[in-house]
N, C-alpha and C positions, 0 to 999 in steps of 0.2 A: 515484383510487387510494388506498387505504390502506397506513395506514404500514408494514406489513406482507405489501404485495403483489407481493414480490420477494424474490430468492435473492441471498444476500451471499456473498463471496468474499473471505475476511480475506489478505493477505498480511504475514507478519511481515520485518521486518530481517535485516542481515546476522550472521549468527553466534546468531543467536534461534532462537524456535522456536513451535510451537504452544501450549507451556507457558510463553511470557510472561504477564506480567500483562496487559496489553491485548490479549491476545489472550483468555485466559480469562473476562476482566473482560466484554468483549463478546459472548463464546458466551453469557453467564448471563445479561446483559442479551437476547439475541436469545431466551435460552428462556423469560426471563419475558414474554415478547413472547407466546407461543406459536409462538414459530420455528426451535426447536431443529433440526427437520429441514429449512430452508433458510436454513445457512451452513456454510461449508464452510471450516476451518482446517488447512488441509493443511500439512505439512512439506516447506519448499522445499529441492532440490536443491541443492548452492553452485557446481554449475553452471549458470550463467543460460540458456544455449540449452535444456537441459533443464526449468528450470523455468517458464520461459518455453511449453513446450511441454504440461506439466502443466496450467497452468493454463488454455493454450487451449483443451483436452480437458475438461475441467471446463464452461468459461463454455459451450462447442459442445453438451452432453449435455443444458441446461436448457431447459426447457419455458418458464420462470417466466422476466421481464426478470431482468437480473444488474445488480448493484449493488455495487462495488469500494469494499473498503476498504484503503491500505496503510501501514506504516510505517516509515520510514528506507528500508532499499532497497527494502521493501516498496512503498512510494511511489513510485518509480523505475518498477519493474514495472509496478503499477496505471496508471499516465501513459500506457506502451507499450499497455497492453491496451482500455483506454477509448480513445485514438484508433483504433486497429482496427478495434474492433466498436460505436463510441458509446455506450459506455455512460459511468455518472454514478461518480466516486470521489473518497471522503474522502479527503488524504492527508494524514498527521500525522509531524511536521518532516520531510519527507521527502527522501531526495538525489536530488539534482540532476544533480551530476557522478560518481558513484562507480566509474569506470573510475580516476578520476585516486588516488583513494584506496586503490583495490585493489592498486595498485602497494607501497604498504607492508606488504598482505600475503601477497605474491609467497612460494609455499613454503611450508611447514608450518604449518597452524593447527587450531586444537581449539574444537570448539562449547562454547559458556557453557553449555548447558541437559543435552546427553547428552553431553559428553564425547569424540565422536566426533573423530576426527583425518581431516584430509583436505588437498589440495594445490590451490593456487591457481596459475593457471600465466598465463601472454604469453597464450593461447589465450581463457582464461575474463574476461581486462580484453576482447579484442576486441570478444568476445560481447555486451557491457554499451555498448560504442560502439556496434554494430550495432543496436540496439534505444533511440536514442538518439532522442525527440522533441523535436529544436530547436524547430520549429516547432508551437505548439498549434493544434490547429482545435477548435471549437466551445467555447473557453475557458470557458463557464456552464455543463458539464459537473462542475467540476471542486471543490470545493469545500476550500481551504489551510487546517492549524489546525498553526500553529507558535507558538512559545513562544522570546524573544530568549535566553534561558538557556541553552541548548541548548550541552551542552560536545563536541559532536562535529563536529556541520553547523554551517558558518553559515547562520544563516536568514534572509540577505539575501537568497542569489541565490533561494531558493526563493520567496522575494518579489518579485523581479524574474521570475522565471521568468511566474508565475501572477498576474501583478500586474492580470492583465483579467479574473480568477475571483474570487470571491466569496472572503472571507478572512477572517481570525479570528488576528488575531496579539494576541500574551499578553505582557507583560512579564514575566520572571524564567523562572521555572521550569527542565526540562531538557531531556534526548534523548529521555527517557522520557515526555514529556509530562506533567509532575503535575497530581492531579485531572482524571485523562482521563476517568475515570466519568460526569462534570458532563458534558461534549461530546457524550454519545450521544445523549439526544433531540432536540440539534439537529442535527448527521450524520443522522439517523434522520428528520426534516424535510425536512433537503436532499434526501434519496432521493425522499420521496412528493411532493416541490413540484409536480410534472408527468410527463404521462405519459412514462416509460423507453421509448425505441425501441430496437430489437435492430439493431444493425449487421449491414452483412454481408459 
């Protein structure tokens, strides 16, 4: 398989968007690839059930093996959706537990990127337990690149979590992952190692 013979599916974080920097950073990496037209940076819902359902609509419609990328809740999602359907995903510092966090943002919040106002309610921490992979199967799926800097996650349990998948831990850095550009050809590696089977 070449490094390029698959559809990626970027998920960003909580309160992000598709105008982050590692989300951008990765579309222009993917078009210098000649892959513009398979990745997909969708703007997620901040409702999890809903976006949870987007994105299964997405991975369902490809022709091409799908290939998960996420970050911080992004990461959460992509864990939920690669045990599903088996497919292979990056996830960079990604959470772990972010039901338990969501509780600090019970009630009115506003996105970093558009502005948007919207409400987190008891209903949507649920939604985030319900999609909750204690257990990993096929852990060589999975591929961890966290950084101990990290001023939001700690990136212990995501190390404990994934501690049977193949890993990439950094000294220093942050949430944002610095010098995330460096990490794509090898993300981009882990994807073509072997042939992507389609879940079902």
């Amino acid at each position: 398989m070449s490094t390029t013979d698959f559809y990626l599916l970027y998920l960003h974080g909580f309160n992000s968007s598709p105008l982050s920097a590692k989300a951008r950073v990765t579309f222009d990496y993917c078009a210098g690839l000649g892959m513009a037209d398979r990745i997909a940076v969708p703007e997620l819902p901040h409702i999890p059930a809903l976006a949870i359902a987007q994105m299964c609509e997405i991975i369902e419609a490809q022709t091409l093996p799908v290939v998960l990328m996420g970050s911080s809740l992004g990461g959460y999602y992509a864990t939920y959706l690669a045990q599903r359907y088996g497919l292979k995903a990056a996830l960079i510092n990604p959470a772990v537990n972010p039901a338990a966090l969501w509780h600090e943002h019970l009630g009115e919040n506003r996105n970093y990127y558009s502005g948007r106002r919207y409400t987190i309610t008891e209903e949507h921490v649920q939604q985030l337990r319900d999609i909750d992979t204690e257990n990993l199967r096929e852990a060589h799926n999975y591929l961890l690149l966290v950084q101990t800097g990290d001023e939001t996650l700690d990136y212990r349990l995501a190390v404990d979590k994934y501690k049977s998948s193949p890993s990439i831990i950094q000294e220093g850095g942050s949430h944002s992952f610095d010098n995330y550009e460096a990490m794509l050809p090898t993300i981009f590696k882990f994807f073509a190692a072997v042939e992507i089977q389609r879940g079902v």
